[in-house]
Every structure is written in C-alpha cells, then in structure tokens.
C-alpha positions in Angstrom: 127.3 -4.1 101.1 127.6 -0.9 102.3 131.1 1.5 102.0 131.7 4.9 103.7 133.9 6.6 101.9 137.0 8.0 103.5 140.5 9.3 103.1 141.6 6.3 105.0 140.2 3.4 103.5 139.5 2.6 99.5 136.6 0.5 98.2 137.0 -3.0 97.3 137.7 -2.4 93.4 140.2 0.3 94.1 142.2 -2.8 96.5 141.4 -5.0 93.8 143.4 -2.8 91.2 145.9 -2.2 93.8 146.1 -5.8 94.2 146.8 -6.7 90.5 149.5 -4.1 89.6 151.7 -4.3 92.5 152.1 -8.1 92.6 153.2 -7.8 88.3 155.4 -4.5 88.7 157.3 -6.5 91.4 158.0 -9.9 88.9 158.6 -7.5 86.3 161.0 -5.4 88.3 162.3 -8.1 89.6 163.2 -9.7 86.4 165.0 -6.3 85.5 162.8 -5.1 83.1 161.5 -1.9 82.8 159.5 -1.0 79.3 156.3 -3.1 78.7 153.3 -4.2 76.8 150.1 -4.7 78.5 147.7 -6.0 76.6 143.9 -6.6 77.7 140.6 -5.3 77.2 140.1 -1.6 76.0 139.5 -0.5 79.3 142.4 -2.0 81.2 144.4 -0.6 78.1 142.9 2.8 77.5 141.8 3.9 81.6 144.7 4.8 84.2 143.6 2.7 86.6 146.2 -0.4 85.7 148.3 1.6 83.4 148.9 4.4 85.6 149.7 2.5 88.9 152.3 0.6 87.2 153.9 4.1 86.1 153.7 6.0 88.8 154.1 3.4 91.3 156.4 1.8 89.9 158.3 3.6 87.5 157.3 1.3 84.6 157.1 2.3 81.1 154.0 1.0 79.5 153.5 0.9 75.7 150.0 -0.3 74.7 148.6 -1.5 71.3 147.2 0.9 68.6 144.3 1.1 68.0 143.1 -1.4 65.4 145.0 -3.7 67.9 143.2 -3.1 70.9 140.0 -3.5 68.6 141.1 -7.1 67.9 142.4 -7.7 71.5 138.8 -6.8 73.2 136.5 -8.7 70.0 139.2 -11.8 70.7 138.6 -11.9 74.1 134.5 -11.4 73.9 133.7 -12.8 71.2 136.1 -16.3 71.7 138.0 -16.9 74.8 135.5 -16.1 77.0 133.1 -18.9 75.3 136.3 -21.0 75.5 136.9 -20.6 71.8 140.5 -21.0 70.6 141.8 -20.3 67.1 145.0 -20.5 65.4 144.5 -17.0 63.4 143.7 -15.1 66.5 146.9 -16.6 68.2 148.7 -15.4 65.0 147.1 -11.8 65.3 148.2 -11.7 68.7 151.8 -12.5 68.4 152.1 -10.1 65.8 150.5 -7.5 67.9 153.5 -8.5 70.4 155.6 -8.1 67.9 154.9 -4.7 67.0 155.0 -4.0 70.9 158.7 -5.5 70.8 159.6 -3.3 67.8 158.5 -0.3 69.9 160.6 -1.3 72.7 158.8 -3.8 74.5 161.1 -5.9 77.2 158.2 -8.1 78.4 154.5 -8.1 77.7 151.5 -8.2 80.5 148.7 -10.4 79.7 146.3 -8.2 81.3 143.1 -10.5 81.1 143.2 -13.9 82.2 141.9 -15.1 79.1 145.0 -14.4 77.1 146.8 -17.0 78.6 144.8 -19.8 76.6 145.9 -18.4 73.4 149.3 -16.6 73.9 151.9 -19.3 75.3 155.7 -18.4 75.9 157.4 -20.2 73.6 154.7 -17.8 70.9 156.6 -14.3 71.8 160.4 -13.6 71.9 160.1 -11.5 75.1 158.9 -13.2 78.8 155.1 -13.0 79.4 153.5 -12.3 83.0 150.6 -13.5 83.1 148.8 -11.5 85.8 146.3 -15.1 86.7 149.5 -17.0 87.4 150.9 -13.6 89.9 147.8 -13.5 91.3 148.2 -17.4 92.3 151.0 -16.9 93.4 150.4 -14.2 95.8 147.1 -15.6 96.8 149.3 -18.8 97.8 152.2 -16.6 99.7 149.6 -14.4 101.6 147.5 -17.5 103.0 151.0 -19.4 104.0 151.7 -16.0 106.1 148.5 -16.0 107.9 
C-alpha cells in the first residue's frame, strides 16, 4: 500500500488512533466522568498519541500509572495474556494498581489493551471500566447498521 501524504487526509494508524479514543471519550463523557486511568502498554501510556487525543479532544483528565506500574502492566501483558496466561497474583497487582489510580483521583479506568479484559473484571475495581475492545464492538456494530 501506497499513502501520499497530505494536509487533507491522515494515514491509516493515525484513523486508527482517532478511531479508538473518540468512541471511549464519548462512553466516558457520556457516563459523566471526567478524570481517568488508562492503563496499557508503555507506549499507549507514555506517547501522546491516545493520551493526548483524549485531553485535548476531549477535555479528559488522564492520570497514568508510575512507573514501576507501567513496568508490571507491559511484562503482564507480554509475557502472560498475550500467551493466554492468566494468574491470580497479576490480577491482584493490577487492582491495586487501580487502586492507587482511584486514590489519585481516578473516576473510571481505561483498559487500554484488549488483553486486560481477561484479567481485570468489573466487579475487581470500585470505579466503572471501559474496556476500549467492547467500544470498539460496539461502534463497529453501529457503523455497519448505518451503512
């Protein structure tokens, strides 16, 4: 595939990104919330490119792990759920990590890698979760019934 760049048009991960935000800042504005937690890889949580949109687009206010969180965050993810690997300590490190987010102000908490959702369930944090797999079903299934 080919892709001239121009003013006018933006590539396909740029639509991509565009794509992923938007839908969760509307479900999240929607439910009246406006300070979150996103948690994800280190590079959905350390780049702009998620972060960012949902801030200046939308006005959110993101708070994202520390640092030795986001470390256990990206080896959880790599080095488990993505070789379908699901343990009850890493569940545990993650709802504590949610519960730090919480004490910083945390409203509602992105899971920002659609892994997460095998380990982190509602009923483990005491603030809603959007999981950004289940928005993007969603809109996939509005945007096909509208033609």
């Amino acid at each position: 595939m080919i892709f001239k760049k121009s003013r006018n048009c933006s590539t396909p991960a740029s639509r991509a990104r565009r794509k992923i935000a938007d839908p969760t800042a509307a479900a999240i504005k929607a439910a009246g919330l406006h300070t979150i937690g996103l948690l994800g890889t280190r590079f959905t949580v350390e780049q702009d490119f998620y972060r960012a949109r949902l801030e200046r687009d939308h006005g959110l206010n993101v708070l994202t792990p520390e640092e030795q969180d986001r470390a256990v965050i990206h080896k959880v993810i790599y080095d488990e759920l993505c070789l379908g690997i699901v343990k009850e300590v890493s569940r545990e490190q993650y709802v504590a990590i949610i519960d730090r987010l919480v004490a910083k102000g945390a409203q509602a908490i992105i899971l920002g890698r659609t892994e997460i959702s095998l380990l982190v369930r509602p009923q483990d944090a005491p603030v809603p979760l959007f999981d950004t797999t289940a928005i993007q079903a969603a809109e996939a299934a509005r945007w096909s019934m509208e033609g």
